[in-house]
Structure formats: structure tokens, C-alpha cells
N, C-alpha and C positions, 0 to 999 in steps of 0.2 A: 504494500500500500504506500501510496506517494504522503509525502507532507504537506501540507499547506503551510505558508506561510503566514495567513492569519488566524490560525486557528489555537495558537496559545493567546491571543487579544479576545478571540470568544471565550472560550473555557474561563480568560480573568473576568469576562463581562457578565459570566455567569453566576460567577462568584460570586459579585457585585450584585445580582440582584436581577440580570437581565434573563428572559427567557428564551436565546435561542437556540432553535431544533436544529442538531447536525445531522442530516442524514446524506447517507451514501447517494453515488450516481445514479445506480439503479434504481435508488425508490424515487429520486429524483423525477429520472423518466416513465414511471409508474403512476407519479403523480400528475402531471402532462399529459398521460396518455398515448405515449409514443414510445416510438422502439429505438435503438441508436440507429438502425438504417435508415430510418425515416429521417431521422435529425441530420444524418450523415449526406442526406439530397437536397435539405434544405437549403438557398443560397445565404450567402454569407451578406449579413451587414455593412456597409463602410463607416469607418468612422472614422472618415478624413475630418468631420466636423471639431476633432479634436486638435487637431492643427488650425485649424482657425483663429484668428488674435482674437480675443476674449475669451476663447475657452475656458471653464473653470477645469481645474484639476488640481483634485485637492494631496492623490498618494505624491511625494516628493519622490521616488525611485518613477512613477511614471512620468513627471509634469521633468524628470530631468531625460527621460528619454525621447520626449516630444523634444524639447529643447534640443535638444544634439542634432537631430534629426532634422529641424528647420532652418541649423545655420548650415544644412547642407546643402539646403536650397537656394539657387544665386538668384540675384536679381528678375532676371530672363525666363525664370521658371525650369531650368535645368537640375535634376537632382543628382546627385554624384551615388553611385553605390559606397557600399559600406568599405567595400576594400580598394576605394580609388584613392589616388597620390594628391588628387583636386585639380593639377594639372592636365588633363584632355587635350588633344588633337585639335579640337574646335578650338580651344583657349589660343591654341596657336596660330592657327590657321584661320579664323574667323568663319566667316560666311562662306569660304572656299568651298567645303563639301554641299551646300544646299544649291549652288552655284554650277556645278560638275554634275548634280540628279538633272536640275532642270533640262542640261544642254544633253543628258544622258536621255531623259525622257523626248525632247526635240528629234532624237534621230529615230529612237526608236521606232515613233511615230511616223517617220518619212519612210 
């Protein structure tokens, strides 16, 4: 069985006086009404809306991963992946490559 990470903040909250019910995935999905393949076809939410400026986000391990992740984002709307140097091709070259599709798509055409 996996750990959670906030599940010693429950167990103290319960201590404390709060009531909440831990239960497993399964009963989870028991409760829903659903099987995990059914969940597993479901499509998946986006939630770019958390990149958004005013976002609230209150866990600090998440509001610092959002942060890392949007100074990766330049100006022009370019995102770098995670294992880029920050330097690209394009950085160098500018417009060149958008410049060579178009003259590339010209001939095609002819």
C-alpha cells in the first residue's frame, strides 16, 4: 500500500476532533458507482486554469511547481521542456525555420 502524504495531517485532524472517513480506492469507486475501466475512459480535465495569474493555490510544494513551470514560459508563448538548456535553435536562428516551411510548403504546392 502507497503512502499518502497527507494522511498523518488527517489522522492529527482527527484527533483534534474532526470526522474524517479514510477509505480505500475501491470503496471509493463503489461509492461513484463505477469500475476503474470506466474511470480509466473517462477524459481527463485540464487544468491549465491553474496557470493562470490569479490563480489561488494554497499547497506551497504545488503553487512552487506552477511557478517553475511558468518562468519557463517566454514571452512569445514558447514552452521549453523540462530537460532543455533554454537555448533552442529558434533562439538562434529567429524566424528562419517558419520562413524555410513556408517556401517549403510554396513548392510543394507547384
Amino acid at each position: 500500500m502507497r503512502t499518502d502524504s497527507k494522511l498523518n495531517y488527517v489522522h492529527e485532524a482527527n484527533d483534534n476532533g474532526s470526522n474524517i472517513e479514510i477509505i480505500d480506492f475501491d470503496e471509493l469507486l463503489e461509492r461513484l458507482n463505477i469500475t476503474e475501466n470506466e474511470l480509466d475512459k473517462m477524459p481527463l480535465i485540464s487544468f491549465d486554469f491553474l496557470f493562470e495569474d490569479g490563480a489561488i493555490i494554497k499547497d506551497k510544494r504545488d503553487k512552487s511547481y506552477i511557478e517553475h513551470k511558468k518562468k519557463k514560459e517566454r514571452k512569445d508563448g514558447v514552452v521549453y521542456s523540462d530537460n532543455s538548456s533554454g537555448t533552442t535553435l529558434g533562439d538562434l536562428f529567429g524566424d528562419l525555420f517558419s520562413k524555410l516551411l513556408d517556401e517549403s510548403e510554396d513548392k510543394n504546392e507547384d
